[in-house]
N, C-alpha and C positions, 0 to 999 in steps of 0.2 A: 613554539610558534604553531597556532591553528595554522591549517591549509583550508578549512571552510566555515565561513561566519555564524552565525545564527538562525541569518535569514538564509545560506544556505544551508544549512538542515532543517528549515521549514519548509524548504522547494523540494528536497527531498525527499521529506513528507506527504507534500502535496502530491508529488510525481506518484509516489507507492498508492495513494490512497487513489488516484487516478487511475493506472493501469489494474490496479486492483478492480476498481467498478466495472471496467472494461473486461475483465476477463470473466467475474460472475454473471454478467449480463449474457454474455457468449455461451457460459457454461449451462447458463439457464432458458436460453434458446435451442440448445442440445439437447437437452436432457428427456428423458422421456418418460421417467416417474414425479409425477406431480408431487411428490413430497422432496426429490430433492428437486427439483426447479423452483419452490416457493422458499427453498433455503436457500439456494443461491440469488434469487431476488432481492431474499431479506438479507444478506449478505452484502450485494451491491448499492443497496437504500441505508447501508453503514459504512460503506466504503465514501460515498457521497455525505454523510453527515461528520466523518473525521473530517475529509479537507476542509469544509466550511469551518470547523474546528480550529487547523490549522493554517487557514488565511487569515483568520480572525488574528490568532498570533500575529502573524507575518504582518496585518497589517498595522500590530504596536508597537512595531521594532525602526529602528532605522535603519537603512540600508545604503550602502557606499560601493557597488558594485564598480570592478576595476576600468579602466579607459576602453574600451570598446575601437575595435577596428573598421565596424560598421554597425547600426544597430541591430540590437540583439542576440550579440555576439555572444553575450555572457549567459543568457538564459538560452542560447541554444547550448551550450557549451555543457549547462548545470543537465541540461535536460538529456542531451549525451552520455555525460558522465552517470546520471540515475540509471539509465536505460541499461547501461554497459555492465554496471559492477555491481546495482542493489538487487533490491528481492523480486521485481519482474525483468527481467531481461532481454532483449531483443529475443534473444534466442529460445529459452525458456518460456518466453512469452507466446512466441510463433508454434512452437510446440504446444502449448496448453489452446490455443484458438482455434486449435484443428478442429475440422468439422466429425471427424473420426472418435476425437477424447471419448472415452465410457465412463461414465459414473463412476466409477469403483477408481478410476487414474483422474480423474478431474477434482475427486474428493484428494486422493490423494495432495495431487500437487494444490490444491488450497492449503491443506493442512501444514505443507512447508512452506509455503508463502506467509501464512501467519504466524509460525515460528520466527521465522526468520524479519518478521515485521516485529513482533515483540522484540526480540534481541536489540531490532534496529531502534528503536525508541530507546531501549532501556538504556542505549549509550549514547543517545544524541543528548540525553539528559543534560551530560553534562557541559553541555555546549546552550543550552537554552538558561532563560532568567527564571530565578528562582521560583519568581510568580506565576511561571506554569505548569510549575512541576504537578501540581493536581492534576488540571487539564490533561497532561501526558501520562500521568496513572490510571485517568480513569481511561481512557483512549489502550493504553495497556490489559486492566482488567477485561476491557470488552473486548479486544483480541484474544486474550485467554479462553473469554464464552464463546464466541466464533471458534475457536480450534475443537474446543471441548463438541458445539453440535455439529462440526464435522467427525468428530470421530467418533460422535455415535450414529451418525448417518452412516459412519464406514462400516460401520458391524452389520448393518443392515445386507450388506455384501461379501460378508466372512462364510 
């Protein structure tokens, strides 16, 4: 038995690709070498073209979210659940928005956040329809190129 439908691992998606946009946008008001702040820009201007990606899904599926005790029960619930256990985390999150972060630990923490986002896809797979398994490879590969010019931004700092 799933414990999460489809469309919630497309909320889930959305959530990572949100909190993601959010934290390069932060990381790129931080920063104070113009070469990584227009990475992290360009970063957050990808973080924003997945989830439209990923609504788009979300909006070809059907959804039968469970009885609600009041509304919005369920999507505060999903939105909880994201926040707590996936790749940006309350906690993790509050740590990376520091106004303190240095380049050299802001690179860092992207670069596990987009590991950790590839991973995430690469098993929500199997919970999505066939028909978008492209959509999620290619959404995949571009997480690879994100990782890949964060860590030659990182050398920058070796």
């Amino acid at each position: 038995m799933n414990i999460f439908s489809t469309g919630d691992i497309l909320q889930f998606a959305i959530r990572i690709e949100e909190d993601g946009e959010i934290f390069y946008h932060k990381a790129a008001l931080n920063a104070q070498d113009k070469e990584v702040r227009d990475l992290f820009n360009y970063l957050a201007d990808e973080e924003i073209r997945h989830k439209t990606i990923f609504q788009g899904m979300l909006g070809g599926i059907e959804t039968n979210p469970p009885a609600e005790s009041f509304r919005g029960e369920y999507a505060a619930y999903l939105r909880d659940y994201i926040d707590g256990k996936v790749i940006f985390t309350k906690t993790t999150g509050a740590g990376a928005m520091s106004d303190n972060l240095d380049a050299p630990s802001a690179i860092h923490f992207a670069m596990s956040r987009e590991a950790d986002s590839i991973l995430y896809y690469h098993e929500a797979k199997q919970f999505i329809d066939e028909k978008h398994y492209a959509a999620i490879d290619k959404i995949i590969a571009e997480e690879r190129k994100h990782f890949h010019k964060l860590a030659e931004m990182r050398k920058k700092y070796e």
